[in-house]
C-alpha positions in Angstrom: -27.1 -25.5 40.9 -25.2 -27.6 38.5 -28.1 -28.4 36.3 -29.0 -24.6 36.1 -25.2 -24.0 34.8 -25.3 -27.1 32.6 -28.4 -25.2 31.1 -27.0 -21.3 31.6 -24.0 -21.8 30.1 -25.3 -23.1 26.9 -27.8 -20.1 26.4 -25.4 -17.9 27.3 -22.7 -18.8 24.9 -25.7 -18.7 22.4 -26.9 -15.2 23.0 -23.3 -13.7 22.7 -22.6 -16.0 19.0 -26.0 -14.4 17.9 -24.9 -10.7 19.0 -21.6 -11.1 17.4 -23.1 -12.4 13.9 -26.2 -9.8 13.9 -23.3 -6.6 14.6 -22.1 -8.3 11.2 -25.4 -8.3 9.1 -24.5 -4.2 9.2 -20.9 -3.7 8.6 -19.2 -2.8 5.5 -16.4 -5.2 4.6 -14.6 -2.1 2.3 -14.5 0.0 5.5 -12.4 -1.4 7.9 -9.3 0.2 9.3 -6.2 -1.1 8.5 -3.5 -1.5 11.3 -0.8 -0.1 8.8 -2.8 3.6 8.7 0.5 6.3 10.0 3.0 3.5 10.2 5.5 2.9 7.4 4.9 0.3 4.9 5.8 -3.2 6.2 9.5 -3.8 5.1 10.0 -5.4 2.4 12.9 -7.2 -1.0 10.8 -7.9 -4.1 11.6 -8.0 -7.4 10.5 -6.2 -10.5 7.8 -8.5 -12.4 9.0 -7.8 -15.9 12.9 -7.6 -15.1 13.7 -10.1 -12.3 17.4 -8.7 -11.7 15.9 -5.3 -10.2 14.6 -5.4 -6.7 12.7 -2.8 -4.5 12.6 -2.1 -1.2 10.6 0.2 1.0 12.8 3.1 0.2 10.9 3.1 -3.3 7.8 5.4 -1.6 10.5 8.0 0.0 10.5 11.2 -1.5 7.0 10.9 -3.3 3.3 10.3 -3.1 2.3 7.0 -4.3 -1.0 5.2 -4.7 0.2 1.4 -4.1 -2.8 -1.0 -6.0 -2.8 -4.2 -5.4 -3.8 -6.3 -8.6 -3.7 -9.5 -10.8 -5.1 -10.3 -14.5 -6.9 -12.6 -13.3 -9.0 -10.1 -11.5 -11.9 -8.6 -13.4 -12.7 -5.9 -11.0 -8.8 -4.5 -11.6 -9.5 -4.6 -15.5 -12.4 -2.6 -15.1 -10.4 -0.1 -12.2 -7.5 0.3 -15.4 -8.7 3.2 -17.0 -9.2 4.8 -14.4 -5.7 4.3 -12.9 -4.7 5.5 -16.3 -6.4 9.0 -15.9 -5.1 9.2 -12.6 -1.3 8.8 -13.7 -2.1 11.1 -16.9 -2.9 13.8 -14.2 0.8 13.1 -12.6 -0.2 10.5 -10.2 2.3 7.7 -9.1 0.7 4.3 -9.3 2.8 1.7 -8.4 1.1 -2.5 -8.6 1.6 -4.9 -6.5 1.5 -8.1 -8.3 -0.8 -10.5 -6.4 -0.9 -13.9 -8.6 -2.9 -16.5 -7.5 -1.6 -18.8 -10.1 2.0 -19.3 -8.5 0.4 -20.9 -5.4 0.6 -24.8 -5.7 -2.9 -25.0 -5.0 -3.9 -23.1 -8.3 -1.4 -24.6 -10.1 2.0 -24.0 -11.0 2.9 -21.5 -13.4 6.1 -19.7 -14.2 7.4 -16.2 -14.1 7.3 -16.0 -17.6 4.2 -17.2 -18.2 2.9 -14.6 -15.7 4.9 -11.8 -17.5 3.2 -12.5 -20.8 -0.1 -12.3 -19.3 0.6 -8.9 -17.7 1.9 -7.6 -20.8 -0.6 -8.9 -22.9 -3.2 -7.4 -20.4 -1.6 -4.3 -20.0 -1.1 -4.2 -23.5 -4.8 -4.2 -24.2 -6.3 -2.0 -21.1 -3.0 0.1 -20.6 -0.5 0.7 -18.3 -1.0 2.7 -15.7 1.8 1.7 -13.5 5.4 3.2 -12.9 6.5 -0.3 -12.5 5.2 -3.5 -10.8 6.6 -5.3 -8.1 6.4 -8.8 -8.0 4.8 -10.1 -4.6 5.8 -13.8 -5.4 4.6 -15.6 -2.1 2.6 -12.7 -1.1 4.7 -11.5 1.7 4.0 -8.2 1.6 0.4 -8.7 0.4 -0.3 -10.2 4.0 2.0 -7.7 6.1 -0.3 -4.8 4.4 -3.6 -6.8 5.2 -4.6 -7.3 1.8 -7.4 -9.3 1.6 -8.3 -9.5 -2.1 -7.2 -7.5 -5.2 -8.5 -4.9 -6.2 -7.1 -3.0 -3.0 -5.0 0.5 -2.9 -2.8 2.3 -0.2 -1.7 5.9 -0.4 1.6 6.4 0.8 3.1 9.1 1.7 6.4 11.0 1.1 7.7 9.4 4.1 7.0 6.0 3.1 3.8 5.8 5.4 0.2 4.1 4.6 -2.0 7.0 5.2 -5.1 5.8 3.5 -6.1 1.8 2.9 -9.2 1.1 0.3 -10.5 -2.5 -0.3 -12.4 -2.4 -4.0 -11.9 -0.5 -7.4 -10.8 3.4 -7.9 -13.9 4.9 -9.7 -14.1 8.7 -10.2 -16.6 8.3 -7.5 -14.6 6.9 -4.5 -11.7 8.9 -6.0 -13.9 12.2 -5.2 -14.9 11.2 -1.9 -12.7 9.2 -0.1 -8.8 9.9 -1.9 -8.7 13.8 -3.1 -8.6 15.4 0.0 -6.5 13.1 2.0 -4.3 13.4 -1.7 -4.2 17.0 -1.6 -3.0 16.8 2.1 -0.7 14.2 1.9 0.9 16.0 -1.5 0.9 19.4 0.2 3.6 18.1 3.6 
């Protein structure tokens, strides 16, 4: 009996490793639902990337619809997703970023605030400037409590200060269209 279990138990713990990766092969990273969907956003006292002194706190998404993206320069997917913020905030949209820097983290290297403002306004500068303001995630606090797990990522928020919609990936007329309008029109219309 032992020797059937010394060979069972190996097999078994096989099988169930080869099930778990093979349900993997056919899921969609972008589409998995965030924890934060119709709970308020995680709280939170950041400061402003380009002026230090000002701080926000949760109570910045009461009152209004906001699309929260999630971005860095170093990030070439967010320099192509620009533009398109840019419409989006010339139609009346409220984008606010969420500075995610990989550069501050000892492991990249150090580098200061200032040289990370300069980068963002040289950036902005050239692709435009599609944000109300930008708050500066410094040891990406906040970036972790929202589940982020990469930049380009976007949550709409709702006048209550709730996440009611989490997207992993760029803002393209296309995903616009099909995944934010209508959940955009709804949230805009409580």
């Amino acid at each position: 009996m032992r020797k059937l279990t010394f060979f069972l138990l190996p097999l078994v713990l096989f099988i169930g490793l080869a099930i778990f990766l093979f349900q993997g092969l056919f899921s969609n990273p972008r589409e998995h639902e965030s924890p934060l969907l119709n709970k308020p956003v995680p709280s939170f006292v950041l400061p402003d990337l380009m002026d230090t002194d000002i701080t926000y706190t949760t109570e910045v998404f009461v009152g209004k619809v906001t699309l929260l993206n999630v971005w860095g320069v170093w990030c070439v997917t967010c320099a192509v997703e620009i533009p398109y913020l840019e419409q989006l905030k010339s139609e009346g949209k409220h984008i606010v970023g969420l500075y995610y820097d990989q550069d501050i983290d000892p492991d990249f290297g150090i580098k200061t605030v200032a040289r990370v403002q300069q980068e963002v306004a040289q950036k902005l500068g050239q692709l435009g400037n599609p944000y109300a303001y930008n708050i500066f995630d410094v040891k990406r606090d906040l970036s972790l409590d929202l589940g982020v797990t990469g930049a380009p990522e976007t949550f709409l928020i709702d006048k209550q200060g709730k996440v009611r919609l989490h997207h992993i990936g760029d803002i393209n007329p296309r995903v616009w269209q099909n995944k934010f309008e209508s959940v955009y029109a709804e949230v805009l219309a409580e």
